[in-house]
N, C-alpha and C positions, 0 to 999 in steps of 0.2 A: 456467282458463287466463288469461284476461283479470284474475284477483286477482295471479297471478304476472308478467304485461308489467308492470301495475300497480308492484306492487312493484320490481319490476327497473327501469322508468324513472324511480323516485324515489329508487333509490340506498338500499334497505333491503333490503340484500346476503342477510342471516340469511333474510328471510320471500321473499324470491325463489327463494332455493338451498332452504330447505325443498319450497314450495309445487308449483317445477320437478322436484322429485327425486319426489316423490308422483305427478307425473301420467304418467299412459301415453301409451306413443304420442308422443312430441313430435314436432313439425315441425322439421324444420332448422335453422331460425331459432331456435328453443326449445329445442333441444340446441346452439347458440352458447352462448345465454345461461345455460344451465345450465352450461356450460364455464368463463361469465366468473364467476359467481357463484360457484360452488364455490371457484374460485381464489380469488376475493378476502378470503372466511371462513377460509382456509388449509387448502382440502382438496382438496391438490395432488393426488394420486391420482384421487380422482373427477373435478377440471378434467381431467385427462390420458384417462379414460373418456368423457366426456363431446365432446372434441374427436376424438376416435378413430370415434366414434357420427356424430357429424355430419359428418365426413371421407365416410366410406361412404355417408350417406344424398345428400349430394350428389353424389355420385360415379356413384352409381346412378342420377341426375334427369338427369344428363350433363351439370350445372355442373362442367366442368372445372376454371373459373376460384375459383371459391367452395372447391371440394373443396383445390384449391391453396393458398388462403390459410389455409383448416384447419388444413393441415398445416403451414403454417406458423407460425404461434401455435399450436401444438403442439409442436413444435420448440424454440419461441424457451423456451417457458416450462421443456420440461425442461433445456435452455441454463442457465437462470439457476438452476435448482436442481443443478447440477454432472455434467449425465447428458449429456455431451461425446458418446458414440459413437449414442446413441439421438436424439439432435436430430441429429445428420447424417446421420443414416438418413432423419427426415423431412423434412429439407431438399433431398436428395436427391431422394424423391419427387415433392415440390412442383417440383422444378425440372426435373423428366422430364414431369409431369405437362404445365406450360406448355410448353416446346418438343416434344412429342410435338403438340398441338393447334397451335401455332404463336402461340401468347397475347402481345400484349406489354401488360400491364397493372401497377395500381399493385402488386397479389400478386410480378412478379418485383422490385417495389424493397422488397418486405420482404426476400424473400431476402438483397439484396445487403449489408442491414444484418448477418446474422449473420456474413457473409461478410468485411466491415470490420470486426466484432469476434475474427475469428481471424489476422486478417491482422496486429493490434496484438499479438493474444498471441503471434505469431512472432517480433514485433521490424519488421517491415515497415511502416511507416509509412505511406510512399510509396502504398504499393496499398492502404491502408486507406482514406488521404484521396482518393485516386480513386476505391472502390466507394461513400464517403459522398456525397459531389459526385454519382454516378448516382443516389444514392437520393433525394437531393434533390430531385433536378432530375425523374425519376419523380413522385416528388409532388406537384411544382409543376404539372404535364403532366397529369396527372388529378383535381388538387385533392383529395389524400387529407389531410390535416392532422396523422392519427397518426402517418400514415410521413413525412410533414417533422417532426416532433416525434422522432422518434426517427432521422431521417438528420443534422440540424442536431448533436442532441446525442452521434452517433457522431463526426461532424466535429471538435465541440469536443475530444473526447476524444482524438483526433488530434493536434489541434494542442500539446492541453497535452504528450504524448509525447513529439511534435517537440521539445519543448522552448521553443513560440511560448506562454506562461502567458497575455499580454494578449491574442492573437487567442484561445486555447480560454476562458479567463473570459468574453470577448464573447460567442461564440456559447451557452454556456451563459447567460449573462441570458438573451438573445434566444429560447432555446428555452422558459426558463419564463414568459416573458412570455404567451405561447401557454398553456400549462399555466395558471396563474395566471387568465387571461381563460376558462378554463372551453370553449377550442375544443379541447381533446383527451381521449379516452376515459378511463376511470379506468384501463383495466390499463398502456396506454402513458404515460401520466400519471403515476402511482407508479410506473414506472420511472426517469420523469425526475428526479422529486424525488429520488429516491435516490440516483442515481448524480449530481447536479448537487451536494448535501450530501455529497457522501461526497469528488469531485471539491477542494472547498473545503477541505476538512480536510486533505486531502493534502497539498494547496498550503500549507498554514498561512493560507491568508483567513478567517481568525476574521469579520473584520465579515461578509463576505459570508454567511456561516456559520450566521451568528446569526440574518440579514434571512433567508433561505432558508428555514431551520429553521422560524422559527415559521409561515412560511406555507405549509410543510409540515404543523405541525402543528392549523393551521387546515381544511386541506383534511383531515386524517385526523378531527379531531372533527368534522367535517359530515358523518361514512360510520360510525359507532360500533363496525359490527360488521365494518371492517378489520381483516387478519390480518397480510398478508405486507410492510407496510407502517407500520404503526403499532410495531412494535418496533424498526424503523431508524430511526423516527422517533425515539424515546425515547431512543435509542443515541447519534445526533448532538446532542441535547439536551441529555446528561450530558456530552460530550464539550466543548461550549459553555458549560455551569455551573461545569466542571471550569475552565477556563481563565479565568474569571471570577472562581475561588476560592471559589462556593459550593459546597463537598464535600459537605456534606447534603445540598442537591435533587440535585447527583450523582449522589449513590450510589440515591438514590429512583428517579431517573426511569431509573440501569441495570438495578437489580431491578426495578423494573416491566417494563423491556424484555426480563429473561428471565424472565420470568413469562408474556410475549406472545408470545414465541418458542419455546417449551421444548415446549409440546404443538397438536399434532405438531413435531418438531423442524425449526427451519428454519435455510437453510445460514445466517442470518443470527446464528445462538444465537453461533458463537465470539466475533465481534467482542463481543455482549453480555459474556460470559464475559472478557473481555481486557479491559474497560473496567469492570469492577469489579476485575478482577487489579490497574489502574491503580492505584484510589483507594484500595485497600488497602494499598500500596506507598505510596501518600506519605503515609498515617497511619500507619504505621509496621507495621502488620500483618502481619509477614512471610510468617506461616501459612498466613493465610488470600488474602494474593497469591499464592501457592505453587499453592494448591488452584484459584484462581480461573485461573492462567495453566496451569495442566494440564488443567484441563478444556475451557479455550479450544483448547487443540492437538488435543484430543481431538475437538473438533467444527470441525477446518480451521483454525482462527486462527495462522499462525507467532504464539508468546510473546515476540516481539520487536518494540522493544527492553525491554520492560518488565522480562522476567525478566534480561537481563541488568544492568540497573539494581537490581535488587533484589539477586542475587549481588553486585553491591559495594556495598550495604549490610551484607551479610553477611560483610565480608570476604572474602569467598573472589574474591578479585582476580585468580586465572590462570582463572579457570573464566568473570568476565566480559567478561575482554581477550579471550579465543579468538571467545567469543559477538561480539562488536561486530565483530571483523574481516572474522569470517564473515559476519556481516552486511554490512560493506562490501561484501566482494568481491562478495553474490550480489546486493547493488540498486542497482550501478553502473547508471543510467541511468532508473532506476524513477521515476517521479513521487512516491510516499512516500519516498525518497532522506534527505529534509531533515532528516526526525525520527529516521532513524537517523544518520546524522554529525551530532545533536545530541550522542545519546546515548554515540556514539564517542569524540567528546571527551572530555564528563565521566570515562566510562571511564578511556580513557588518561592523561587527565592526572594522575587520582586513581593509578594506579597508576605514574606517573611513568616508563608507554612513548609515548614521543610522535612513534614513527616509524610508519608504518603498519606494516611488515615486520622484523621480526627480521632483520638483517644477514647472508649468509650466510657464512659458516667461510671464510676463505682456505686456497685448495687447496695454496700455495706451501711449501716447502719451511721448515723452524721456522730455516735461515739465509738467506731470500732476503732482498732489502733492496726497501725499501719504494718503489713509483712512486716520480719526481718531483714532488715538491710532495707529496705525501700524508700526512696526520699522523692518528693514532688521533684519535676524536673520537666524542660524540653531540652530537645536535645542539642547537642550543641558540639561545635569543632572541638579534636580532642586540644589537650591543651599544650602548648608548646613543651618541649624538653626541660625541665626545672634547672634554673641555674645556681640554685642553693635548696636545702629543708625547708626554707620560710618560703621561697619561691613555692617551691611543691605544696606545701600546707596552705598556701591561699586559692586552689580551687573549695575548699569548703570556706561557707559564708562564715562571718564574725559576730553575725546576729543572729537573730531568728526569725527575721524578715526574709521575707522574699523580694529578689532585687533584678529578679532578671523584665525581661518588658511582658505590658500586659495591655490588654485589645485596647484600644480607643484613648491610647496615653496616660490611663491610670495605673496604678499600682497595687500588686499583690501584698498581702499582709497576711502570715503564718502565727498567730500566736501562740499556738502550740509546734512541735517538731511530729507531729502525727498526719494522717492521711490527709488527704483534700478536703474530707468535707468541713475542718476546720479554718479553712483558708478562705479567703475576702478578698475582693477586688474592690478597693476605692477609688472611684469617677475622680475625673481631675476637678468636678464640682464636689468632690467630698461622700457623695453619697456611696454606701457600703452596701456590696452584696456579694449574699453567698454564692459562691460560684465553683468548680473543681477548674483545677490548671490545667493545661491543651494534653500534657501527657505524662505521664509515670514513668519511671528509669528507676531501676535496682542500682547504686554504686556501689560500689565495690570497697570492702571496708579498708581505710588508710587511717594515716595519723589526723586527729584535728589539729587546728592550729592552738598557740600557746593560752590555755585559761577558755575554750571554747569549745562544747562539745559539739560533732557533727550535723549537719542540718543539710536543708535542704538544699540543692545548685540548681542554678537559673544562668542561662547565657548573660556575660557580662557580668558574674557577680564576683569573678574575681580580682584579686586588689590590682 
């Protein structure tokens, strides 16, 4: 037993989790560590036996408070492996537990961290950054350093929500300053690094990214026989090379990453899987993007935006306008937000829709007449500074055609100056049909030009 403390205090994860699994009988203490060591080799199952084991034996000694926090790093851990209803069972416990004895110790400010991790997944901000600020402030109250190490970096994660980037980037320095200086345990430790790297990339802070990362991956080669850890690491790395332009170490260090991830599977495999779908995509690889972004869904990763990037490579341009909308609409508000309305753009503009929304049909009768002020139209760049009258008077058309572009290289035809549903789209074979134009724009009343009354503007129609 003393070869496995041994081991376990020098941080030689493999010969501790062996040496603890062999012996009989552990003590409490010795079924912790056999909890944290298992986890950290990636054998989440046996950490999840192992904390279940020492849950009960303290429970039995009549550490209430111990048996509490068990279950609480019990919890937290099936939390971060995606087993939502089975960590609030244990959290649950843990929190009956303390209020049944009447406890107020650092064990309820772990709690209150899962508890400002559900409150951000609701959309609740507000009650997040008040359960963080308890946990904080618990920590600072008992001088636990884990649980300020993981209240600070719940805070941060908060704030970037909010939408405050320079207060959440602060508190994250701040938290791995702590990390970094070797005052916080390896399992809440590699939490931080992770979510503090992962945090970055969202944001698009490359530099931060970069500084974080390696000393991320300083702290993972000082532990060799890391599991749960050392492929995110790899992950963020490739993500940071990638942006650097070295596609080589790239694509190395994301196979590497699922080669670290793949057995036993961790939730972390998709992002691997999405970050070689990446690099396969911008070497032109279709196929093998194809295969890489379907097995990333396969294992949790939305395919986006990559796959929809790679369908407009493939031409197939309605199948990656749908993709990017739908992505608008469901990450309105998201902190990775950026990199899909990067990608929306490219999209649209390649496919040459650059409204978010398809205009909807006018319900009006095919002879109502058109609002005041209102003229067919999409929408279009405004127009440069007029460098005469006649310059400024040639945004309005000189006909009563419509001349801006129309679907499938035909052409619009207005023979009235009234609503859509007088307007024609003629096939570059000639054939005519009634159709409404993509969208409607009020202009704003100006001079016509000389002998021409106002009509309608179409991109391109000016002289």
């Amino acid at each position: 037993m003393a070869s496995a403390r041994a081991a376990f205090a020098r941080q030689a994860w493999g010969d501790a989790h062996a040496l603890l699994s062999a012996a009989p009988d552990l003590e409490p203490e010795d079924l912790e560590r056999l909890a944290v060591a298992a986890y950290l080799v990636g054998r989440d199952d046996e950490s999840t036996v192992a904390w279940e084991r020492a849950h009960g034996a303290w429970a039995r000694l009549g550490e209430t408070d111990r048996a509490a926090r068990c279950a609480g790093w019990l919890g937290l851990g099936l939390l971060l492996r995606g087993e939502v209803a089975r960590a609030g069972g244990w959290f649950a416990r843990a929190t009956r537990l303390l209020d049944e004895a009447g406890l107020n110790s650092a064990t309820r400010g772990y709690l209150q961290v899962p508890a400002a991790l559900d409150a951000l997944e609701r959309g609740d901000v507000a009650a997040a950054e008040d359960l963080a600020d308890e946990a904080v402030a618990t920590a600072r109250r008992f001088g636990d350093p884990d649980l300020l190490a993981l209240g600070v970096l719940t805070r941060g994660e908060a704030a970037l929500a909010r939408g405050d980037t320079t207060a959440g980037m602060r508190l994250l320095d701040e938290v791995m300053v702590a990390v970094t200086a070797g005052e916080v345990a390896p399992v809440p430790a590699g939490i931080v690094y992770c979510a503090v790297v992962d945090a970055c990339m969202r944001v698009s802070d490359l530099r931060r990214a970069a500084e974080w990362t390696g000393a991320f991956g300083s702290w993972c080669a000082a532990q060799p026989d890391l599991v749960p850890y050392r492929g995110q690491c790899l992950v963020h790395r490739s993500q940071v090379l990638q942006a650097r332009g070295d596609w080589a170490a790239a694509e190395e260090a994301a196979e590497r990453a699922t080669h670290h991830l793949a057995e036993p599977a961790h939730p972390a495999l998709g992002l691997a899987l999405y970050q070689r779908g990446e690099l396969h995509r911008l070497r032109g690889e279709a196929t093998a993007a194809e295969r890489a972004y379907r097995a990333a869904s396969a294992h949790g990763r939305e395919p986006a935006p990559g796959l929809a990037l790679l369908r407009l490579g493939q031409d197939r341009v309605a199948a990656a306008v749908a993709a990017v909308r739908r992505m608008v609409d469901e990450g309105r508000g998201q902190l990775g937000h950026p990199q899909v309305l990067a990608a929306a753009v490219d999209v649209l503009l390649a496919a040459g829709a650059t409204s978010p929304r398809p205009a909807p049909r006018p319900t009006s009768s095919r002879t109502s007449p058109a609002p005041a002020g209102c003229r067919c139209s999409t929408p279009s760049p405004p127009p440069r500074r007029a460098r005469s009258s006649s310059a400024r008077a040639s945004r309005w058309p000189r006909s009563p055609s419509c001349a801006g572009p129309a679907p499938a290289g035909g052409r619009w035809t207005c023979p009235t100056r009234r609503r859509g549903p007088a307007c024609r789209w003629v096939s570059p074979a000639g054939r005519s049909v009634t159709r409404t134009p993509p969208t409607w724009r009020s202009v704003p009343p100006g001079p016509p030009s000389s002998g021409s009354p106002p009509g309608p503007t179409w991109p391109g129609s000016t002289a």
